[in-house]
KOLVO-917942 format. One record per residue: residue number from 1; x, y, z of N, C-alpha, C in turn. Coordinates in steps of 0.001 Angstrom, whole numbers, plus 500000, padded with zeros to 6 digits. Example, Ala and Ser with C-alpha at 12.3 -4.5 7.8 and 13.67 -1.06 7.14 Angstrom:
<pts>
pos = 1&nX = 513190&nY = 494310&nZ = 507800&caX = 512300&caY = 495500&caZ = 507800&cX = 513200&cY = 496700&cZ = 507800 .
pos = 2&nX = 512850&nY = 497750&nZ = 507080&caX = 513670&caY = 498940&caZ = 507140&cX = 512900&cY = 500030&cZ = 507870 .
</pts>
This chain:
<pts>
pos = 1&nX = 492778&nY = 512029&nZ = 488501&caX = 493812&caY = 511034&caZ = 488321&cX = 495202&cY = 511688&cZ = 488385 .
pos = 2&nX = 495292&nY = 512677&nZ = 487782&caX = 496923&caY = 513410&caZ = 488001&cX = 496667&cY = 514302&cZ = 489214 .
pos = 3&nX = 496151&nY = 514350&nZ = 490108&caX = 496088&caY = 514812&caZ = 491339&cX = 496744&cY = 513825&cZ = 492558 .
pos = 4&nX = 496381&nY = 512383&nZ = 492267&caX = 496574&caY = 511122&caZ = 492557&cX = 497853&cY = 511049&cZ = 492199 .
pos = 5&nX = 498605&nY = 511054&nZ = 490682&caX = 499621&caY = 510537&caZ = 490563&cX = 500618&cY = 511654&cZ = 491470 .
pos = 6&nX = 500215&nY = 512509&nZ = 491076&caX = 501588&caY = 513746&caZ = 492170&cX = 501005&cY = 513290&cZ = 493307 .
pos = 7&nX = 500196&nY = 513446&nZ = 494193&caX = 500565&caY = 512819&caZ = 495545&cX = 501322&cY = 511098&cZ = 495846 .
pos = 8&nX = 501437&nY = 510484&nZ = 494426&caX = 501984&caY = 509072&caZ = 494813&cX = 503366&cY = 509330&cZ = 494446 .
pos = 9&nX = 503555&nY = 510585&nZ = 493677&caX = 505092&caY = 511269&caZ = 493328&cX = 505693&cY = 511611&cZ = 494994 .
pos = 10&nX = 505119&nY = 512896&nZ = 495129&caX = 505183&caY = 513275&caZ = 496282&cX = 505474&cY = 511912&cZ = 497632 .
pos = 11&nX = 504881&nY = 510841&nZ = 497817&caX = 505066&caY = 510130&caZ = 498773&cX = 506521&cY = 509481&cZ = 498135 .
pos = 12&nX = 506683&nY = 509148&nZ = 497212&caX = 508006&caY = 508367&caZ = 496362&cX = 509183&cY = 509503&cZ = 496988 .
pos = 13&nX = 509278&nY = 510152&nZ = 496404&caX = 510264&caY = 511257&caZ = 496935&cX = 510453&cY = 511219&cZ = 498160 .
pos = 14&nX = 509265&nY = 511818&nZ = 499456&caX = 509295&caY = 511905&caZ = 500910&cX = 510341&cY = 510835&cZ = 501615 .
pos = 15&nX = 509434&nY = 509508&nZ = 500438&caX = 510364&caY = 508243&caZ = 501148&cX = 511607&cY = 508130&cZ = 501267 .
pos = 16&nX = 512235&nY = 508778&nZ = 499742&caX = 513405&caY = 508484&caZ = 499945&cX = 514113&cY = 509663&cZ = 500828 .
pos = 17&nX = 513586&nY = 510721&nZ = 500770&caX = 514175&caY = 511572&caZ = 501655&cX = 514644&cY = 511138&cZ = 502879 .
pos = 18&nX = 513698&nY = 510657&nZ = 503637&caX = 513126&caY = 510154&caZ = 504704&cX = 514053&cY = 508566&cZ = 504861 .
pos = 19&nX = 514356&nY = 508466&nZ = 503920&caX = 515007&caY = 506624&caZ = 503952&cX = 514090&cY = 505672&cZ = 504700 .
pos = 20&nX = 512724&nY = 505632&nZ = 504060&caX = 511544&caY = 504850&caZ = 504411&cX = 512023&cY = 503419&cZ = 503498 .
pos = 21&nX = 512319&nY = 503493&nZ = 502803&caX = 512412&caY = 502037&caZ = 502036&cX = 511497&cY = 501472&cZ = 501231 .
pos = 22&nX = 510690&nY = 502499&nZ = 501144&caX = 509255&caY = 502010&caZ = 500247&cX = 509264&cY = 502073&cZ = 498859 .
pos = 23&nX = 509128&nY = 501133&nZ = 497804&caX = 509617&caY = 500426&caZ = 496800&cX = 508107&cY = 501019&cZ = 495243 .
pos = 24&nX = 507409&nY = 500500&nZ = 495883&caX = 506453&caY = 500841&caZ = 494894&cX = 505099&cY = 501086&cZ = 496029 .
pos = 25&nX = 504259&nY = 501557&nZ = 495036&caX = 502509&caY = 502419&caZ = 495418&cX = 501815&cY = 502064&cZ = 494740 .
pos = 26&nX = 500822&nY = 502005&nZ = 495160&caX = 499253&caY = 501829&caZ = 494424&cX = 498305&cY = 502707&cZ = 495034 .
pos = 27&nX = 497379&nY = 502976&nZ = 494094&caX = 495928&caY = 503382&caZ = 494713&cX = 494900&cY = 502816&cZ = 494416 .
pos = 28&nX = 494163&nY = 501705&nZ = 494678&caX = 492895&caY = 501386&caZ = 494673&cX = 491414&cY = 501901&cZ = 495213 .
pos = 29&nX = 490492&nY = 501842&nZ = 494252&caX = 488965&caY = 502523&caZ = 494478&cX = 488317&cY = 501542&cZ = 495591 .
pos = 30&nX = 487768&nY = 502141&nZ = 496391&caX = 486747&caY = 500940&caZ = 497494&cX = 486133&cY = 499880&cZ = 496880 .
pos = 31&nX = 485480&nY = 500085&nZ = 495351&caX = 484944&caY = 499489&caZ = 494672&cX = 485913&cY = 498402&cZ = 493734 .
pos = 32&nX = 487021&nY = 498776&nZ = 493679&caX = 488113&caY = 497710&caZ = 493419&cX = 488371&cY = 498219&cZ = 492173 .
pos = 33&nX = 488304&nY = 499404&nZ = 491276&caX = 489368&caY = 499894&caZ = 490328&cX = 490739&cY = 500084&cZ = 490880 .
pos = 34&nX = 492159&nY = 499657&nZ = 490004&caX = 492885&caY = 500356&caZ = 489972&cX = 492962&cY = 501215&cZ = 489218 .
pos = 35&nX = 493381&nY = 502438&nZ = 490192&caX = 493348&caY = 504482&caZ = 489819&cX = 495048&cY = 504598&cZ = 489347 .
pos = 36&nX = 495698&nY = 504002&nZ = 489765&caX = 497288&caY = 504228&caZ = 489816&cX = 498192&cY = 503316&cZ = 490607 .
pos = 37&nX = 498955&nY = 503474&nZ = 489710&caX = 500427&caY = 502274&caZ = 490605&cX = 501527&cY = 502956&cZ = 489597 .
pos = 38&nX = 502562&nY = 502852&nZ = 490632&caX = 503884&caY = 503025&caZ = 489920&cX = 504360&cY = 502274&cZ = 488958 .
pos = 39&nX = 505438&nY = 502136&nZ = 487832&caX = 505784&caY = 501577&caZ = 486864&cX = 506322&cY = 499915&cZ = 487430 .
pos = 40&nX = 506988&nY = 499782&nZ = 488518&caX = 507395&caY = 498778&caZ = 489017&cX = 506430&cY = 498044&cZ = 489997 .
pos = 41&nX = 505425&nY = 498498&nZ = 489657&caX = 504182&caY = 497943&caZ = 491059&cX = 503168&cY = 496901&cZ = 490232 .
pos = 42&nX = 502999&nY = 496222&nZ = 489979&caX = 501709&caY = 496032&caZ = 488930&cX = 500761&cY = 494536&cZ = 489517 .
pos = 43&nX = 499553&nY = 495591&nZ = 490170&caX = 498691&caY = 495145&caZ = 490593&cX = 496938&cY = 494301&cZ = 489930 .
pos = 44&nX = 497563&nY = 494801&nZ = 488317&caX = 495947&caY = 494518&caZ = 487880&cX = 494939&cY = 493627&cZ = 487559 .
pos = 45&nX = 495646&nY = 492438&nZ = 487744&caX = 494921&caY = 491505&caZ = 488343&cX = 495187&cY = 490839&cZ = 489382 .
pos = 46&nX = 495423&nY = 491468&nZ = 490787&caX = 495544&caY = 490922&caZ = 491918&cX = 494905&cY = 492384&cZ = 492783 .
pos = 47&nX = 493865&nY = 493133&nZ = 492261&caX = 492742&caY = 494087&caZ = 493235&cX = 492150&cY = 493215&cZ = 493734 .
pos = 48&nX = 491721&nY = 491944&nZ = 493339&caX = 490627&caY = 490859&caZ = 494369&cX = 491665&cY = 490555&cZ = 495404 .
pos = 49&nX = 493202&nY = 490187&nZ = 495353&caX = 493788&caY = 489564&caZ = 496439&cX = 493462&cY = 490527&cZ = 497504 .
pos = 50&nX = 493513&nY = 492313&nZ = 497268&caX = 493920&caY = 493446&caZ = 498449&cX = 492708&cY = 493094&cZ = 499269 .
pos = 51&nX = 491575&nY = 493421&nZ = 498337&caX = 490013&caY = 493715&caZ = 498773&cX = 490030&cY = 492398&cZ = 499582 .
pos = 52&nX = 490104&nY = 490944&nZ = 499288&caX = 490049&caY = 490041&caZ = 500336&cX = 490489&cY = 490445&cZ = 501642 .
pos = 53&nX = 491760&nY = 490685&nZ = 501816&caX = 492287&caY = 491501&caZ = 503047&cX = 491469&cY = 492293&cZ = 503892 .
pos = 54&nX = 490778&nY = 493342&nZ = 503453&caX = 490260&caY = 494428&caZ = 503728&cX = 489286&cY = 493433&cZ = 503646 .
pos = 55&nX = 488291&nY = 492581&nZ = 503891&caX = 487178&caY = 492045&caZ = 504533&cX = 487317&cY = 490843&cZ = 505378 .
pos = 56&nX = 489306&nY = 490809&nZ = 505897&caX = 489042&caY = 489303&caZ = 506525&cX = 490117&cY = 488645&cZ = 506590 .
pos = 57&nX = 490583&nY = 488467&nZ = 505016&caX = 491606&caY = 487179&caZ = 504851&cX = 492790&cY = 487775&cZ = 505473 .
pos = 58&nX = 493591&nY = 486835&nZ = 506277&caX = 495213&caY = 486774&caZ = 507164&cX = 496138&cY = 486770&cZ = 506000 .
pos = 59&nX = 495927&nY = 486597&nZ = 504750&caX = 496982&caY = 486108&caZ = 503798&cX = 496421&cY = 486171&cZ = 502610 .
pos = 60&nX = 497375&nY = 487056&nZ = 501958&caX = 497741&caY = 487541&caZ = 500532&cX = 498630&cY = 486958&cZ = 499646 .
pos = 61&nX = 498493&nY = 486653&nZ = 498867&caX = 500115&caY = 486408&caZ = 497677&cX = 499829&cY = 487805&cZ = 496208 .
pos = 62&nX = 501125&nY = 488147&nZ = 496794&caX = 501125&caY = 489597&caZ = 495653&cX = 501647&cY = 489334&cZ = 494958 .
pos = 63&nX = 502519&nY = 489670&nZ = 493674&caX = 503267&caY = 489849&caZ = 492872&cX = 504078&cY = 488436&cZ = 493294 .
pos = 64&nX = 503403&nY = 486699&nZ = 493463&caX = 504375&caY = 485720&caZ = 493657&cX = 504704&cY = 485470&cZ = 495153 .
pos = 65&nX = 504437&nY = 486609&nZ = 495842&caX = 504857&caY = 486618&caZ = 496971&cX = 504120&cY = 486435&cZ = 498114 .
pos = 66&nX = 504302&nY = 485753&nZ = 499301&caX = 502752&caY = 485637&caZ = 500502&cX = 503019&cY = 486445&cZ = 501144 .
pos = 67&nX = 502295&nY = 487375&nZ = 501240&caX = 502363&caY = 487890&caZ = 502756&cX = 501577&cY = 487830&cZ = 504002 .
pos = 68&nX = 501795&nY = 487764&nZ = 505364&caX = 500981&caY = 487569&caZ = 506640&cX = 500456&cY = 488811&cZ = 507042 .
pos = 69&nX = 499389&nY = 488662&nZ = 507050&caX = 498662&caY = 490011&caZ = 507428&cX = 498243&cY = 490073&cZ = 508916 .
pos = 70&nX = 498328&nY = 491742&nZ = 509292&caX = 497980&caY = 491974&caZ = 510485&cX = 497878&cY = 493112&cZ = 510808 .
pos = 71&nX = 497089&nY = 493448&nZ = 511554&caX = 496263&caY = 494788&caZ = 511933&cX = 495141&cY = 495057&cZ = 511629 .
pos = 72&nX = 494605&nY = 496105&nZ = 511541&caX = 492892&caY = 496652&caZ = 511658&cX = 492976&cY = 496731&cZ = 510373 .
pos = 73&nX = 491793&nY = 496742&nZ = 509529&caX = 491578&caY = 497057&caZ = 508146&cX = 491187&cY = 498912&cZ = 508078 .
pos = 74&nX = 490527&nY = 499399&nZ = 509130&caX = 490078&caY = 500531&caZ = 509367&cX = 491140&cY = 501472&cZ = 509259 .
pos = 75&nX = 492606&nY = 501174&nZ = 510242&caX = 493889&caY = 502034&caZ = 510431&cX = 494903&cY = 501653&cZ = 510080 .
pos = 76&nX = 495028&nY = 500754&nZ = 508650&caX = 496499&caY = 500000&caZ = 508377&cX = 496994&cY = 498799&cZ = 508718 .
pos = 77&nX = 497054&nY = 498027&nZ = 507590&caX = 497943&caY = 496850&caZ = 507814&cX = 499143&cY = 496455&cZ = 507565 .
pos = 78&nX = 499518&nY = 495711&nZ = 508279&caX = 501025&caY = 495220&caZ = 507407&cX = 501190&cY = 493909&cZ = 506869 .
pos = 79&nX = 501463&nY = 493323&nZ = 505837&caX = 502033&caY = 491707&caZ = 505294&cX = 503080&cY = 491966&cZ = 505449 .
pos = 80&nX = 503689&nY = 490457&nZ = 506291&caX = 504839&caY = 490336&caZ = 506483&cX = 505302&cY = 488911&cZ = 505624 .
pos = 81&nX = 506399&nY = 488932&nZ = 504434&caX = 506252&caY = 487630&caZ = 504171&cX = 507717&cY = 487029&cZ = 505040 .
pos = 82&nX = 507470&nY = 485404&nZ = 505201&caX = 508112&caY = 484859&caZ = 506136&cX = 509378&cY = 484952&cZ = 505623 .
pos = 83&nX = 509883&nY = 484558&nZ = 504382&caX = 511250&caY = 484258&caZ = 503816&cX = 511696&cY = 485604&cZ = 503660 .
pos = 84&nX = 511564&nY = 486720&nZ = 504382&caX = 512045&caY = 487554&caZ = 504710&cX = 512001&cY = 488733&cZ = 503439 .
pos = 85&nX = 511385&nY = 489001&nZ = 501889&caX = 511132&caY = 489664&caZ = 500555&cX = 510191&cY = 490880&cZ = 500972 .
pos = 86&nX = 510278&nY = 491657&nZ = 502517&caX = 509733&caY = 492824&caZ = 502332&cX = 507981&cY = 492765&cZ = 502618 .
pos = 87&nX = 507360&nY = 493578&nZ = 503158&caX = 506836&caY = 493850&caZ = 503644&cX = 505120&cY = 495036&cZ = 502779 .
pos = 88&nX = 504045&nY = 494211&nZ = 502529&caX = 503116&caY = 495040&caZ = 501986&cX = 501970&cY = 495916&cZ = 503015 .
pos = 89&nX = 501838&nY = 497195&nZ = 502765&caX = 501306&caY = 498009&caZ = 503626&cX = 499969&cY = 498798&cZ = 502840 .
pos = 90&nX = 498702&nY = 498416&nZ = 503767&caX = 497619&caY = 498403&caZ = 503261&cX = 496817&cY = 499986&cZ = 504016 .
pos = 91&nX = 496705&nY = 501081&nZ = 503703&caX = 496014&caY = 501900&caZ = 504754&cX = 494857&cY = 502558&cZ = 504025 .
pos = 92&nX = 493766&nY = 502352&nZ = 504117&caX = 492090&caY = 502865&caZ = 503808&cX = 492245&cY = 504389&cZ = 503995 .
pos = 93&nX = 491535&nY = 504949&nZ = 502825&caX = 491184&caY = 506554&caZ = 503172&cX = 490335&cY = 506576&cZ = 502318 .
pos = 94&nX = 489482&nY = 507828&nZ = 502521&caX = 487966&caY = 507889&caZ = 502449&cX = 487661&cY = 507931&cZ = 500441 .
pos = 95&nX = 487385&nY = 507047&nZ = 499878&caX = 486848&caY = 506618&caZ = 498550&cX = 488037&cY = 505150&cZ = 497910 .
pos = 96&nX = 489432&nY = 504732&nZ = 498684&caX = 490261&caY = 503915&caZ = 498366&cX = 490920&cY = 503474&cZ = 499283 .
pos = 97&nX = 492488&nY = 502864&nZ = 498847&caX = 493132&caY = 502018&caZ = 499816&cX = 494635&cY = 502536&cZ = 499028 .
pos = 98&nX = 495504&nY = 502937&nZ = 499853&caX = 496863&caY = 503026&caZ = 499369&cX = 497784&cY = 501873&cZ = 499877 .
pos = 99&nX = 498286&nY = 501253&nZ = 498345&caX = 499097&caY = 499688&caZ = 498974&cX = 500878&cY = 500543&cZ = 498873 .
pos = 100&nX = 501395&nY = 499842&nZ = 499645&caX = 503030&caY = 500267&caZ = 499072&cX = 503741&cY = 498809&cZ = 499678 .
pos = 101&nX = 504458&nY = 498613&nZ = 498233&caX = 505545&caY = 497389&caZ = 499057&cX = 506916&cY = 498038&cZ = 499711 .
pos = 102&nX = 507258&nY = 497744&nZ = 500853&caX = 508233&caY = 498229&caZ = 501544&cX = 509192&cY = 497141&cZ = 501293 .
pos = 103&nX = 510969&nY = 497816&nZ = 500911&caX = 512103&caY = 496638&caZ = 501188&cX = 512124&cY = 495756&cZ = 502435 .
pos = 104&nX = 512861&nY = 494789&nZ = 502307&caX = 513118&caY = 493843&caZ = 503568&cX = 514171&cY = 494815&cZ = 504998 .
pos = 105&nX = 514877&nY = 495542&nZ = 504824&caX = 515452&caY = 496414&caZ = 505326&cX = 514463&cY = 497508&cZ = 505920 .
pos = 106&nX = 513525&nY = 497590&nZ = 505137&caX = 512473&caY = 498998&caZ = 506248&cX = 512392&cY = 498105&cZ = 507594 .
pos = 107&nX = 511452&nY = 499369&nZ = 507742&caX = 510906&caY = 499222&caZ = 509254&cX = 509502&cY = 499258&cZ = 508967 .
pos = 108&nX = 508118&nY = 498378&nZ = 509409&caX = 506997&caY = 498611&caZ = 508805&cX = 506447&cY = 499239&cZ = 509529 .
pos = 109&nX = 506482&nY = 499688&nZ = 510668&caX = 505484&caY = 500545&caZ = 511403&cX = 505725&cY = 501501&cZ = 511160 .
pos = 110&nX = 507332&nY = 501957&nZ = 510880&caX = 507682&caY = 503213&caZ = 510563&cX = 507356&cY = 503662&cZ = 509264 .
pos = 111&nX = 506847&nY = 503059&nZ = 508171&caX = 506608&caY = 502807&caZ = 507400&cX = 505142&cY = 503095&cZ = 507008 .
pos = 112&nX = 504506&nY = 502363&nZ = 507880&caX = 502599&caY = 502869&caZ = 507961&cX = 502663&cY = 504260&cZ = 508585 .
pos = 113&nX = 503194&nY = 504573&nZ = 509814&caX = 503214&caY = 505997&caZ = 510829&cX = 503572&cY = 506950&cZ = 509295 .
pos = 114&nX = 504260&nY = 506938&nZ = 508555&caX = 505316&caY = 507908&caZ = 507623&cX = 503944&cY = 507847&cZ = 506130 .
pos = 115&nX = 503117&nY = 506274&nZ = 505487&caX = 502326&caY = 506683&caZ = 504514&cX = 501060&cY = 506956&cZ = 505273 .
pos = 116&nX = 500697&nY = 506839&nZ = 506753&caX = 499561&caY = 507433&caZ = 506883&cX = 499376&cY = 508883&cZ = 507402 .
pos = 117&nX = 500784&nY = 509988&nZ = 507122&caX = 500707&caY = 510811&caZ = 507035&cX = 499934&cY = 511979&cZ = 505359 .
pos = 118&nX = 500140&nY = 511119&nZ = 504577&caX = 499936&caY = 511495&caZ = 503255&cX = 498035&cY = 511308&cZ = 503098 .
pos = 119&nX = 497692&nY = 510348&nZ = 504234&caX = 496007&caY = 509724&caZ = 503564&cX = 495197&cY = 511036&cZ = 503468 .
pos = 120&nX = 495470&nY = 512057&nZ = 504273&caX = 494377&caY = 512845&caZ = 504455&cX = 494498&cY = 513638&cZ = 502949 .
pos = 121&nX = 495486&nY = 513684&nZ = 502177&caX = 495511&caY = 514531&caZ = 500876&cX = 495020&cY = 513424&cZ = 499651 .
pos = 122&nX = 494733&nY = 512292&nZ = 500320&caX = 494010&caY = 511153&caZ = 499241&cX = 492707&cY = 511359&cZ = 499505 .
pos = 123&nX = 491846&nY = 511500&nZ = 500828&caX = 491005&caY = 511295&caZ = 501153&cX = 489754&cY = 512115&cZ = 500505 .
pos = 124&nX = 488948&nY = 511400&nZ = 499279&caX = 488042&caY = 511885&caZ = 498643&cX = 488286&cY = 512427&cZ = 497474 .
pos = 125&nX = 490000&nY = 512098&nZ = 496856&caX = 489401&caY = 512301&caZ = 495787&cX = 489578&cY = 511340&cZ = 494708 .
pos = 126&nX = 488725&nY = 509967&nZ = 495075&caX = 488387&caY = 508938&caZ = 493879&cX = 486877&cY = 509178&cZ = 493852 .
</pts>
């Protein structure tokens, strides 16, 4: 678990280095524990909304908010919500799923390309 939280440190920082725009993180188990989320992220009873995603559903409401989903569940998704509140980014690695809400100002591809650099230092250990 504190192996987890410094790599969700580590991506927080990168971002801003980087001026990614990415707001808050999560890490969810395949099995649907939440492992970690940032102080401003709070996912814990909305792990059923992600996991829907990741078997299917086009549409999420997170934290109040809808977002439109799109892309592969395998290599990253993005929610886009319409009224323009920013952007949720979904990318699978091997035992979980790393969520991050991105500002309305990011860029989301640049955004998935930049957190799916980090998956391989997630990958295996939930």
């Amino acid at each position: 678990m504190n192996e987890i939280k410094g790599i969700i440190e580590d991506i927080g920082i990168s971002a801003l280095e980087h001026n990614i725009k990415i707001a808050a993180l999560a890490v969810i188990s395949s099995s649907g524990k939440l492992i970690h989320q940032t102080e401003n992220f709070d996912l814990k009873n909305q792990v059923n909304s992600v996991l829907k995603v990741i078997n299917g559903e086009k549409a999420m409401i997170l934290n109040d908010i809808e977002f439109i989903i799109q892309g592969n569940p395998s290599d990253g998704m993005i929610g886009t919500n319409k009224a323009g509140m920013g952007y949720v980014i979904i990318i699978p690695f091997k035992g979980g799923l790393l969520i991050a809400y991105a500002l309305p100002q990011a860029e989301p591809i640049k955004a998935l390309t930049f957190l799916k650099s980090f998956i391989v230092r997630l990958d295996g250990k939930i």
